[in-house]
KOLLUM-825359 format. One record per residue: residue in one letter; y negated, x, z of N, C-alpha, C in turn. Coordinates in steps of 0.2 Angstrom, whole numbers, plus 5000, padded with zeros to 4 digits. Layout:
<recs>
AYXZYXZYXZ;...
</recs>
This chain:
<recs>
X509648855082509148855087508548885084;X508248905088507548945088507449005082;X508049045086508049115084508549125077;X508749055075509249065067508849085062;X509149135060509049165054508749235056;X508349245064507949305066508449345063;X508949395064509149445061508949465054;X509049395051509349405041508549415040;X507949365045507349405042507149485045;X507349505048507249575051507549625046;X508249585044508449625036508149625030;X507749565028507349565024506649605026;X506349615029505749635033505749715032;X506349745033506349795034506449845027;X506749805021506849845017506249815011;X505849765014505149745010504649795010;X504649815016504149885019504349945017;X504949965017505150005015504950025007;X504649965004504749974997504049954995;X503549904999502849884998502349954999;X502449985008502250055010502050095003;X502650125003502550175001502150164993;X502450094990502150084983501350094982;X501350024989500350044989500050114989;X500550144994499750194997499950254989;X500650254986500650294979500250254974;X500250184974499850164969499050214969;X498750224975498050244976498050294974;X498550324979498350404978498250424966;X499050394965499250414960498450374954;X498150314955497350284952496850324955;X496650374961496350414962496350464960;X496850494958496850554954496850564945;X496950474945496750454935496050484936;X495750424942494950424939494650484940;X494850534947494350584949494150554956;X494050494958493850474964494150424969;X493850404975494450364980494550314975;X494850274974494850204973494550164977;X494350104973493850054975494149994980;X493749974986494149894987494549834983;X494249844977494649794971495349854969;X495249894967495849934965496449934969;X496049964977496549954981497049874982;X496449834981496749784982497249764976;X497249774971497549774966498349814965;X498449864971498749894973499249854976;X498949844982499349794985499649744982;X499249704978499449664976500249684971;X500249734967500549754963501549774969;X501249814975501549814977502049794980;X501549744982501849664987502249634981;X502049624974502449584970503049614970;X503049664971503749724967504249704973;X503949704979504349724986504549644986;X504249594982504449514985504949504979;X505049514974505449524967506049544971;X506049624973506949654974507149634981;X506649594985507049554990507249484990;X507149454987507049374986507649374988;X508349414985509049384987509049384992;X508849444999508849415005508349375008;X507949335005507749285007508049235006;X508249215001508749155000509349145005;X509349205006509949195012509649195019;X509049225022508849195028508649135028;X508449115020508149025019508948985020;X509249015019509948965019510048965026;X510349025030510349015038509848985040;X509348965040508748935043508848855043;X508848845036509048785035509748745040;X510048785040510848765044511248735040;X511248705035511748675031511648665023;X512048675019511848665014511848585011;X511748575005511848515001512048455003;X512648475005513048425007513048405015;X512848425020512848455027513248485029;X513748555027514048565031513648655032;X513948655038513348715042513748775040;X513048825039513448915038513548935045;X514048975041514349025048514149085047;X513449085048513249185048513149195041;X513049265040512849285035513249295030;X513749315031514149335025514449285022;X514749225024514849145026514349115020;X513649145021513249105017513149145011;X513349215010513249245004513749234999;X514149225004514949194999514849114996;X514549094999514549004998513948994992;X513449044991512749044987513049084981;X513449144980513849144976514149104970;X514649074979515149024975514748964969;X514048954973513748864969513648924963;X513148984963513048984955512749054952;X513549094957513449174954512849194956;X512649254955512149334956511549294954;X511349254949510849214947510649164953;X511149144956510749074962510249114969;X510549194967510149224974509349254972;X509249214964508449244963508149174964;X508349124966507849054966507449094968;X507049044965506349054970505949114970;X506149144966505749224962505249224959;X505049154956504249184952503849144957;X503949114961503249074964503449124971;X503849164974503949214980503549264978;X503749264972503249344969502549334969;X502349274966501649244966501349254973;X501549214977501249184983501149284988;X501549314988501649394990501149424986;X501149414981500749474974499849424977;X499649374978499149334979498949384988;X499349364993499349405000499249454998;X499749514995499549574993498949604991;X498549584988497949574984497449564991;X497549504994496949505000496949525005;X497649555008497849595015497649675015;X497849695010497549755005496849755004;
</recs>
């Protein structure tokens, strides 16, 4: 229905921010204190960006999994059962490697927002 996947992205959500937060606002502090002054809107931005790549890189494997429950079935049609159901079965097709699909254009497209939200 509606709300498939809502949990697995709240899981994802939460450990993105936990990791983007705090990267950005150290990124600043730590480029303010190289140069002696605030940082700039580009820099800042640059911040973000840097951050957002990093936060979208170490969570991609739960995205792949909330993109899986979303979807509702894999390849063949048959439907996941929940989360763990789905992490067993994205294993099974192609080990610890299959849950980084989609890493360098997630990374992109986050490192691109991070850059302009920032």
């Amino acid at each position: 229905g509606f709300y498939r996947g809502y949990f697995t992205t709240v899981a994802r959500e939460i450990p993105f921010s936990l990791i983007q937060f705090p990267l950005y606002e150290g990124g600043k502090k730590r480029w303010s204190a190289y140069q002696g002054y605030q940082v700039s809107a580009i820099q800042a931005a640059l911040c973000g960006s840097a951050a957002g790549g990093f936060a979208a890189a170490v969570t991609t494997p739960l995205d792949v999994v909330k993109t899986r429950l979303m979807l509702g079935k894999d390849a063949e049609g048959v439907a996941y059962k929940g989360t763990m159901d789905t992490v067993k079965r994205i294993y099974a097709e192609g080990g610890a490697n299959r849950f980084l699909s989609g890493l360098g254009p997630r990374t992109m497209w986050i490192s691109i927002g991070g850059c302009v939200f920032f």
